[in-house]
N, C-alpha and C positions, 0 to 999 in steps of 0.2 A: 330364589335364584334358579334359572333355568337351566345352568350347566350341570352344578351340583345336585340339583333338588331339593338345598332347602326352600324354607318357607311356604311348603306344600302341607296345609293339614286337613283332617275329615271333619265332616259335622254329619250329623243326624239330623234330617228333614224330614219334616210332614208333609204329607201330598195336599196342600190346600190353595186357595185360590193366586196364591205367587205362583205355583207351580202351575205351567203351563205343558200340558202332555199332549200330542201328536201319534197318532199311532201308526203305522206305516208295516205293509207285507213283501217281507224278504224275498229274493227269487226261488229259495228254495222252498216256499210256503211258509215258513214261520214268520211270528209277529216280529218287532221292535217298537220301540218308541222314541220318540228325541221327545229332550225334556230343558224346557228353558224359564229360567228364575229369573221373575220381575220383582223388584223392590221387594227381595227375601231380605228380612232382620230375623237372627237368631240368637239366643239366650247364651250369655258363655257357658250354660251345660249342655248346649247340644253339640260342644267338640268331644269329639272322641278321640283319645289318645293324649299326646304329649303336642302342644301347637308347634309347626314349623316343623314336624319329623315323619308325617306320616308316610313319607314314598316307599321307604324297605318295608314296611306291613302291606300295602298298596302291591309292593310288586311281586312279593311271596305272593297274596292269594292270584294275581293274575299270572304266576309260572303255573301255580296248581291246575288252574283254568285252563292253561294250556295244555298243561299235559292229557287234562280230561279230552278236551276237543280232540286231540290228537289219537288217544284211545278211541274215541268215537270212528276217525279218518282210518286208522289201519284195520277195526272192524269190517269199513265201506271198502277198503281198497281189498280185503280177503274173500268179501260176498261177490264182488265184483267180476277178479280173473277165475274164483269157482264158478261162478255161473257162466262167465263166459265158456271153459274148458270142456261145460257140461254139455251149452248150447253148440260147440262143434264139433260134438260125437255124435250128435240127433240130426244136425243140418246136412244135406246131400247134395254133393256136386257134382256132376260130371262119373255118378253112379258109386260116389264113396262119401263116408265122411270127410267134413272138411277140414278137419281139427286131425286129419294125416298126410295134410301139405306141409310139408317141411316150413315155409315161409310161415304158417299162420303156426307154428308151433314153433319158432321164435318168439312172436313177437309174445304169446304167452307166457312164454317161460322170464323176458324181460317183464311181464306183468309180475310173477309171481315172485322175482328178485327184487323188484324196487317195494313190494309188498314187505320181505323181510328184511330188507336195509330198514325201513321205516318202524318195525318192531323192534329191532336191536336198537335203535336208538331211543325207541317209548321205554323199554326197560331201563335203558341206561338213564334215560333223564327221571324215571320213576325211582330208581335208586339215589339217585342224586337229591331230590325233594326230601324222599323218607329220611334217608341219610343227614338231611343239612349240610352237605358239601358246599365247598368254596367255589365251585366250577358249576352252581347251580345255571346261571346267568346262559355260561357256553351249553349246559346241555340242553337247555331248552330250546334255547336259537338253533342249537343243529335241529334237533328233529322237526321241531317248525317251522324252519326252513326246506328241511327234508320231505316234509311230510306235504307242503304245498306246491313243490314242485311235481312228486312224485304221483301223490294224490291225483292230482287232475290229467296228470297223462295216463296213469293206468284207467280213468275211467272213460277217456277218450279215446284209448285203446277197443273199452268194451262195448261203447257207441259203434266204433267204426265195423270190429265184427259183425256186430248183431244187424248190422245196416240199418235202415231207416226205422224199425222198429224199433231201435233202441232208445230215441227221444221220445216213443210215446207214450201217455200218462197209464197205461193198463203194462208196464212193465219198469222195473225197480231202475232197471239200467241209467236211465236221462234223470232220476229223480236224484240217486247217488252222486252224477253229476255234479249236480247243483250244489248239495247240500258238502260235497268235498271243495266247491270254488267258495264256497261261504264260508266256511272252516278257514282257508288260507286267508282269506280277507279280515276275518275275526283276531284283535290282540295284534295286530299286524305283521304284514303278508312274508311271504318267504323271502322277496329283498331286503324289505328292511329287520331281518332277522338275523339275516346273511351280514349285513354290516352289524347287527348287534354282537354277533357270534368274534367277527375278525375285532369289532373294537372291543372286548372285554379280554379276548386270548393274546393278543398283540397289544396291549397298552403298557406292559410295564415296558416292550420291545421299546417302545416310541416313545417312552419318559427317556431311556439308555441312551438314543438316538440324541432326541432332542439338547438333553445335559451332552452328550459329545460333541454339537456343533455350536 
């Protein structure tokens, strides 16, 4: 069932001639592959698990996943506005550094807040995992949410400083980029996280609702 999730189970596959692999390179230089089963028969011991139940084991390891990517993304989003802060103490304009314009030392310092809003929340959904809290679902959806919205503006942020040398391949800046738009696109993007986030915290609201009218 597609609402609830039953009837969703694993099996364990051999990579043999049913399997048909595709290999394909991401934008941000990593591999993938898409993988499509033609006339795959498998043995009832290649289910794993319990049949018809596998989605709560399925969606623990893909929060863990998440969280990991996400540690990944707040690493990228902290090398990011360092480097950038670094890069407008050495850049000169106008016979000063430029990193003591007032305007460019906003937009930093929102570099370096949406950096820590996105940590507070890696901790908190890190705790939450560790933990096995009931609220695992909401804290992942927040930071992954959080973390794809924020991610790719602070790294367009570090583009826009650095000017056109920031997209090019002899500097970290355009690579981070990439590899933070891949992250949000990875486990699904900060919209659809954002409604995962509102329909897991707001459903019993909408059971209440619902039974009242």
């Amino acid at each position: 069932d597609v609402e609830d999730g039953s009837g969703i189970s694993l099996f364990v596959v051999t990579l043999d001639d049913s399997v048909k692999k595709t290999r394909i390179r991401l934008m941000d230089g990593r591999h993938a592959m898409n993988i499509a089963l033609e006339g795959l028969q498998l043995p009832a011991r290649a289910l794993l698990g319990e049949a018809g139940n596998a989605l709560s084991l399925m969606q623990a390891v893909v929060d863990e996943a998440i969280v990991a990517l996400c540690a990944e993304a707040v690493g990228a989003m902290e090398y990011l506005y360092k480097a950038t802060a670094a890069y407008t103490n050495t850049r000169k304009q106008f016979g000063q550094a430029i990193g003591k314009f007032q305007a460019l030392q906003h937009r930093m310092v929102d570099m370096f807040m949406k950096t820590e809003q996105c940590r507070s929340l890696l901790i908190r959904a890190m705790c939450a995992v560790s933990d096995g809290s009931d609220d695992i679902p909401e804290a992942v959806s927040a930071l992954k949410s959080m973390v794809g919205r924020y991610g790719r503006a602070v790294a367009e942020e570090a583009v826009q400083i650095h000017g056109g040398m920031g997209v090019t391949n002899e500097m970290n800046i355009g690579h981070y980029l990439k590899r933070l738009m891949m992250i949000d696109a990875t486990f699904g993007n900060a919209d659809y996280h954002r409604r995962r986030f509102c329909n897991s915290r707001y459903r019993e609201q909408k059971l209440d609702l619902a039974l009242a009218s």
